[in-house]
N, C-alpha and C positions, 0 to 999 in steps of 0.2 A: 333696864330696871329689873331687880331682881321680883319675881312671884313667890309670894309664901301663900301661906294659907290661912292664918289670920293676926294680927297684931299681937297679939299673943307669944306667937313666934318671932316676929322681929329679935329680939335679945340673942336667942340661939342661934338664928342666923349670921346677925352681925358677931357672935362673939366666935362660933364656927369657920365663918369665911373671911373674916377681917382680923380676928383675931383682936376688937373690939368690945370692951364694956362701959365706956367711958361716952358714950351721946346723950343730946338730947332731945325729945322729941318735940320738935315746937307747930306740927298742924297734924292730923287729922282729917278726913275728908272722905268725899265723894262726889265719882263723878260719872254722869248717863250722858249717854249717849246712843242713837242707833242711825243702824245700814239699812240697806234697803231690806235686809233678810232678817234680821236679830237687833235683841238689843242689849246693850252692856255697859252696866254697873262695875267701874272701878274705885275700888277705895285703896285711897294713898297713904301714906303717913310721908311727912316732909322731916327728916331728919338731918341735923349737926352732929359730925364726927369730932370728939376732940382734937382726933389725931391728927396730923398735918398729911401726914400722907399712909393713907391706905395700903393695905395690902394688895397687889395682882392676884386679878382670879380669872381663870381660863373660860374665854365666853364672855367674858364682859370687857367694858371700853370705859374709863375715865376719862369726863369732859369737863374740859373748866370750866366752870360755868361763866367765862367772858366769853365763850366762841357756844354755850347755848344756840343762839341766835341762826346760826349759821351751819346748826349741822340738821341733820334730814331727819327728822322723829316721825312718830305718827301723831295725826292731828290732835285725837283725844289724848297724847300726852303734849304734844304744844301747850294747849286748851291747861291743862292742869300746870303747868309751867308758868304761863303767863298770869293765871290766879292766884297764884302763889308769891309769883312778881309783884302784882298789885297789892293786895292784900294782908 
């Protein structure tokens, strides 16, 4: 999952690296969590690409999201995956 720097930037990003202008953004959020040393506030944004198929970009891995389930995240993105599922 890409890191930007705040919602803001989403648009540039997706229309820089995807060569995307056409989404839309249907959640919003936040999500805490802590280790045993820190603690960390991610905020997400849950976006629909119009496009059918994205652009490749070096460093990243498109997952369908039918094998989600099945590939090895970190927890607190599980955790935001499966809220997202429900809700």
């Amino acid at each position: 999952m890409p890191e930007i720097e705040n919602f803001k930037s989403s648009s540039n990003w997706l229309k820089e690296n995807l060569n995307e202008d056409n989404y839309q953004t249907i959640k919003m959020g936040e999500h805490k969590t802590s280790f045993s040393h820190y603690k960390l506030n991610i905020y997400f944004q849950y976006i629909l690409l119009k496009s059918t198929m994205p652009r490749k970009i070096i460093n990243y891995k498109w997952i369908n999201k039918r094998n989600l389930k099945n590939t090895a995240l970190p927890s607190p993105i599980n955790k935001i995956l499966t809220s997202l599922e429900n809700g």
